[in-house]
C-alpha positions in Angstrom: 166.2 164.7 148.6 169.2 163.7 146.5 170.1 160.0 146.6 173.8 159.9 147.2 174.4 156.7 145.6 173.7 158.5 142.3 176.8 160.5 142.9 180.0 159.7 141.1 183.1 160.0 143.8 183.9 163.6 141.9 180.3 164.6 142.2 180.6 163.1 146.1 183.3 165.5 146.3 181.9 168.4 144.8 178.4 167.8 147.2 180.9 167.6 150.5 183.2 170.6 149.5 179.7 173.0 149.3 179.2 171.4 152.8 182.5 172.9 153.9 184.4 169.3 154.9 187.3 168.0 153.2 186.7 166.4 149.9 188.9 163.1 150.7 185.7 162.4 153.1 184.2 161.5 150.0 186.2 158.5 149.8 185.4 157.7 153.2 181.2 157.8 152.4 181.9 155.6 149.2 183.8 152.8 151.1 180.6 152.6 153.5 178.3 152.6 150.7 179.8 149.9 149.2 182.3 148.1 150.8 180.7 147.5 154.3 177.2 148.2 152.9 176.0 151.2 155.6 172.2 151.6 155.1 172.3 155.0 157.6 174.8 157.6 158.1 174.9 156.9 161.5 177.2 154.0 161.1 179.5 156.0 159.4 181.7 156.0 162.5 185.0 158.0 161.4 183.0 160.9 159.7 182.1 163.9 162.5 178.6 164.0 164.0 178.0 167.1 162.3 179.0 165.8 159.2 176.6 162.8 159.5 173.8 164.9 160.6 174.4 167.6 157.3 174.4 164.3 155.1 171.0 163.3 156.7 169.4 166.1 156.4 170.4 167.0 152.3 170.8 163.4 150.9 170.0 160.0 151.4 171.4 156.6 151.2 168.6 154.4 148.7 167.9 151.0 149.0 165.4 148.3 147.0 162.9 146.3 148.4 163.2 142.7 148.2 159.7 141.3 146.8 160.3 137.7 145.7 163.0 135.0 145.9 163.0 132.4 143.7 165.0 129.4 143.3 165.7 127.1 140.3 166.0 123.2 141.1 169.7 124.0 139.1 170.9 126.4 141.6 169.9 129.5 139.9 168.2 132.4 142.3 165.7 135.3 140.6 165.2 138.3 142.6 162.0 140.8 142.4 162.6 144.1 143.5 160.4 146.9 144.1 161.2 150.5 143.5 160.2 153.5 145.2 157.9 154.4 142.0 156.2 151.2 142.9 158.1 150.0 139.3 159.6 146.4 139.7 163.1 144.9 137.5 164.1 141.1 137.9 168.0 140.0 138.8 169.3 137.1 138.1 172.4 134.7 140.3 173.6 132.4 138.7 176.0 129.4 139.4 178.5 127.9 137.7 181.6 125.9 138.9 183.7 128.6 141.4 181.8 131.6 139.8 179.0 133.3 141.1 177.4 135.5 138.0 175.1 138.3 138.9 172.6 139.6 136.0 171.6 143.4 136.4 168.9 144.7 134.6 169.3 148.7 133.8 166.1 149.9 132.7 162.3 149.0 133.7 161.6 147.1 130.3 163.2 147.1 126.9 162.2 149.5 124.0 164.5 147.8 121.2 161.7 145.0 120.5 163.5 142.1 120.0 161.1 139.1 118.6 162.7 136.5 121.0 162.5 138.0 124.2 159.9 138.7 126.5 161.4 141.5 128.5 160.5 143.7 125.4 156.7 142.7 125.2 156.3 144.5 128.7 156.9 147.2 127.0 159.0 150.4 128.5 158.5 152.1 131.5 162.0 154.3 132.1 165.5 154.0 132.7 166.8 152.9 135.9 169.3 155.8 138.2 172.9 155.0 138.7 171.5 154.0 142.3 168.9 151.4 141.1 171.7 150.0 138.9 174.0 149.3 142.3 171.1 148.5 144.3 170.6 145.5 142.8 174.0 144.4 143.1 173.5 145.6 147.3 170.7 144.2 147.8 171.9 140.8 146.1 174.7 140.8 148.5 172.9 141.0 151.2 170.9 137.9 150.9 174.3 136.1 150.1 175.1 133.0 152.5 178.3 133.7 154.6 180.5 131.4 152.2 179.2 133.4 148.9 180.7 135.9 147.1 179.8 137.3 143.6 183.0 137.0 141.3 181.4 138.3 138.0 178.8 140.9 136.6 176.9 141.1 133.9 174.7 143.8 132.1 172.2 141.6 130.4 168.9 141.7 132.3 166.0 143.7 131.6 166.6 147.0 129.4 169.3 147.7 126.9 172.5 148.8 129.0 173.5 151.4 126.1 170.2 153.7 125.6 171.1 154.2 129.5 174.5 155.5 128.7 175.9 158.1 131.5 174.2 156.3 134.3 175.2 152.7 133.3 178.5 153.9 132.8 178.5 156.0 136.2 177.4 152.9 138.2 180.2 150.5 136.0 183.0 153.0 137.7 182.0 152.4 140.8 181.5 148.9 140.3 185.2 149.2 139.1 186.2 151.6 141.9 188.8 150.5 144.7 186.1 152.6 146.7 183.3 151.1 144.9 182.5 147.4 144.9 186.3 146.5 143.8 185.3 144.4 140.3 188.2 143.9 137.8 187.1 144.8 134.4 187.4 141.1 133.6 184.9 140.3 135.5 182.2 142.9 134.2 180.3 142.5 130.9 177.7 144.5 128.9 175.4 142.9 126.6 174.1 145.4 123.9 172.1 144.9 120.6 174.6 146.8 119.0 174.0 150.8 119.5 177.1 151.9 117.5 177.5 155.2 118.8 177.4 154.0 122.3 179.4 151.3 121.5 182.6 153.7 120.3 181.7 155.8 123.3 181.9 152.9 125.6 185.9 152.4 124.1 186.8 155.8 123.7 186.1 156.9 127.3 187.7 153.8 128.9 184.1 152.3 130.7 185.6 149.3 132.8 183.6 146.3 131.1 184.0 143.9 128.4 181.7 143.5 126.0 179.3 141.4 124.2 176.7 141.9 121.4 173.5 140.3 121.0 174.1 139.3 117.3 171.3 136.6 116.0 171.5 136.3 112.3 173.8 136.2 109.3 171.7 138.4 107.1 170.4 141.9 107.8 167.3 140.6 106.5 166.9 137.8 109.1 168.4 140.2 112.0 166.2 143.4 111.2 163.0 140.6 111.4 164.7 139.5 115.0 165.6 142.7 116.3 164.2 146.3 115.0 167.6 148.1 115.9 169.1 146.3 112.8 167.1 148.9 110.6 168.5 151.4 112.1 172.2 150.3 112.5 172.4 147.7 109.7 174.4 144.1 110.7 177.2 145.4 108.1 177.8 148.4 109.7 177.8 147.0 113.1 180.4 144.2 112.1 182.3 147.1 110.4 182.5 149.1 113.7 183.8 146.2 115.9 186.7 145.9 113.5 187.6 149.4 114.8 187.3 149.0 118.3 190.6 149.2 120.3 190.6 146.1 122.5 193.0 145.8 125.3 195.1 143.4 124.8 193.6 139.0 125.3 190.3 140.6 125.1 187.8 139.1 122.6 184.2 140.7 122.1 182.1 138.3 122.5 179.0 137.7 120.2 175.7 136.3 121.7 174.0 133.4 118.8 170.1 132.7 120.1 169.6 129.7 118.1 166.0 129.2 116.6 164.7 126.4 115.1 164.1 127.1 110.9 165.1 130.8 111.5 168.4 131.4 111.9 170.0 127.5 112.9 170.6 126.0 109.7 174.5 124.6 108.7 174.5 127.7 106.0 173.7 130.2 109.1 176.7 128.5 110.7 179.3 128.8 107.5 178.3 132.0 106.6 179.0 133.4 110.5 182.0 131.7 110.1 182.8 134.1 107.3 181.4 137.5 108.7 182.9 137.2 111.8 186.7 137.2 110.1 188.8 139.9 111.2 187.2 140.5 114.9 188.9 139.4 117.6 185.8 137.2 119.5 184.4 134.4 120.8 180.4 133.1 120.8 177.8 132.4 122.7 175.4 129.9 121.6 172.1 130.0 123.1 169.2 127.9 122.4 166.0 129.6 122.6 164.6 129.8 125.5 160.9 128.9 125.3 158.2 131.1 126.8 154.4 131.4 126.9 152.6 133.2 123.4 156.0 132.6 121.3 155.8 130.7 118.1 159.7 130.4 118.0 160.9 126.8 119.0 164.0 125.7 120.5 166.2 123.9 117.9 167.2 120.0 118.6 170.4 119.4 120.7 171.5 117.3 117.5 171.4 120.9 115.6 173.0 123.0 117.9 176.4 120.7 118.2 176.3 121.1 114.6 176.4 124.4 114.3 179.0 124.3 117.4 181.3 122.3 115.5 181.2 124.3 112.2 182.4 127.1 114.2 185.2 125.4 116.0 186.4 124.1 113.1 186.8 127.6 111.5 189.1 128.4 114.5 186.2 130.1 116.6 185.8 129.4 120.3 182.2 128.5 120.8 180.3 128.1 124.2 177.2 126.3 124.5 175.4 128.7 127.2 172.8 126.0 128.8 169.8 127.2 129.9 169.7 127.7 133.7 167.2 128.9 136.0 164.3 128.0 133.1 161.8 126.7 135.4 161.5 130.1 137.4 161.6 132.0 134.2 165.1 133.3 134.8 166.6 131.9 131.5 168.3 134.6 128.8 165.3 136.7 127.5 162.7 135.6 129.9 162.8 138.3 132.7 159.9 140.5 132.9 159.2 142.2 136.4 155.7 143.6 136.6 155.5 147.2 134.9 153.3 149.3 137.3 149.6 148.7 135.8 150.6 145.4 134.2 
């Protein structure tokens, strides 16, 4: 039985038109969906009985189930949810100042094999649907306290958003959508390792997100040891491409640093981004490794990392230190993992 939240609001309207009823009801089904959060059609009050009882008995309405809450002394929250394949993904709240940042994972694993990240060393099960991707953000919701509210999104959990193109970008829309959950695009990122076709794709059709690239090194020889993608879409090319992107106007990509002690930390690392980076309008993201179990990488000293912060700034670069937050659930930047089925 179709899942209607895999729908676009065109498809919507294509799937109630061969049910005979106006296609504006389609606006109608997507507001309950998302904006009051229906789990039946039942409680879609101002659609006709028949209507609702057509919609029952060709489609359904897709939900995840809750397995764990967890909850970091520093505020952070890690949610487990299961899947109807018995599959499991990890999201992440997290809180900072007057934002509320939700991390979405969009595929069950990570095929791109990055050294530093244990998402990737479960291995890859399959992409998430458009519904999965938007049931997270639901089901999140729902466990909200009355005085919360979720002001930003980010595509940077489990899987690589971009080797799940049309459905990442079909659930983005809607997370965009004034029927859909209402997010500017300001307040929507997507984290990639730097799939260059996708990347032009995600511009030239108009995807409502900014973006940020998981970047890592200074040399391709140092990022195609870190992350295996950089074989096949060299750090040149990929610096070359963001020069071309058309960013709206204010808008900065902004490139993600995982620092890592006697890898890729050193003053040179820092000077010699400094120099790469010129002509791309950005920002970065410094993140110290985070730490996990079986990992020989180490976290750089705090002494290092202001360093290399400061070499930056001084070039004219605006550079974040990204603390580490929600490390002792294992909810920090590349420590989500779920539990693949069989795992």
């Amino acid at each position: 039985m179709k899942d209607i939240k895999d729908l676009s609001l065109e498809e919507l309207e294509f799937f109630i038109g061969r049910l005979g009823k106006e296609r504006y009801r389609a606006r109608q089904i997507m507001k309950w969906l998302y904006r009051r959060g229906a789990s039946s059609f039942d409680e879609m009050t101002d659609l006709a009985k028949d209507l609702r009882a057509e919609l029952g008995r060709t489609s359904r309405i897709s939900s995840l189930e809750l397995l764990n809450l967890e909850r970091s002394g520093d505020g952070t929250r890690k949610y487990l949810f299961g899947l109807e394949d018995s599959n499991r993904i990890e999201s992440v709240l997290i809180p900072d100042g007057g934002r509320l940042t939700l991390c979405i994972s969009t595929q069950i694993g990570c095929a791109m094999g990055c050294r530093f990240c244990l998402t990737g060393m479960s291995g890859f099960a399959r992409d998430l649907t458009c519904g999965e991707v938007l049931n997270q953000l639901a089901g999140v919701i729902n466990e909200l306290d009355t005085d919360e509210q979720i002001t930003n999104c980010v595509l940077m959990g489990m899987g690589e958003p971009l080797a799940n193109y049309d459905r990442v970008k079909q659930a983005l829309e809607i997370m965009a959508s004034d029927v859909g959950f209402g997010f500017s695009r300001r307040r929507i990122t997507l984290s990639t390792v730097g799939l260059i076709p996708s990347m032009k794709r995600l511009f030239a059709e108009k995807v409502p997100c900014r973006l940020a690239i998981s970047l890592n090194a200074t040399t391709q020889k140092v990022r195609a040891y870190l992350m295996p993608i950089s074989k096949q879409y060299p750090l040149s090319s990929l610096l070359a491409s963001c020069r071309t992107l058309s960013l709206p106007p204010r808008e900065r990509i902004t490139f993600e640093y995982v620092l890592i002690q006697g890898v890729n930390d050193s003053e040179g690392d820092a000077k010699k981004l400094t120099q790469i980076l010129r002509g791309i309008r950005c920002k970065v993201n410094l993140i110290p490794f985070n730490e996990f179990e079986g990992t020989a990488f180490r976290r750089p000293q705090e002494n290092v990392v202001l360093l290399f912060q400061k070499i930056l700034m001084e070039a004219g670069y605006t550079t974040i230190i990204r603390e580490s937050r929600g490390g002792d659930i294992s909810a920090a930047c590349g420590q989500l993992r779920g539990r693949i089925t069989g795992s």
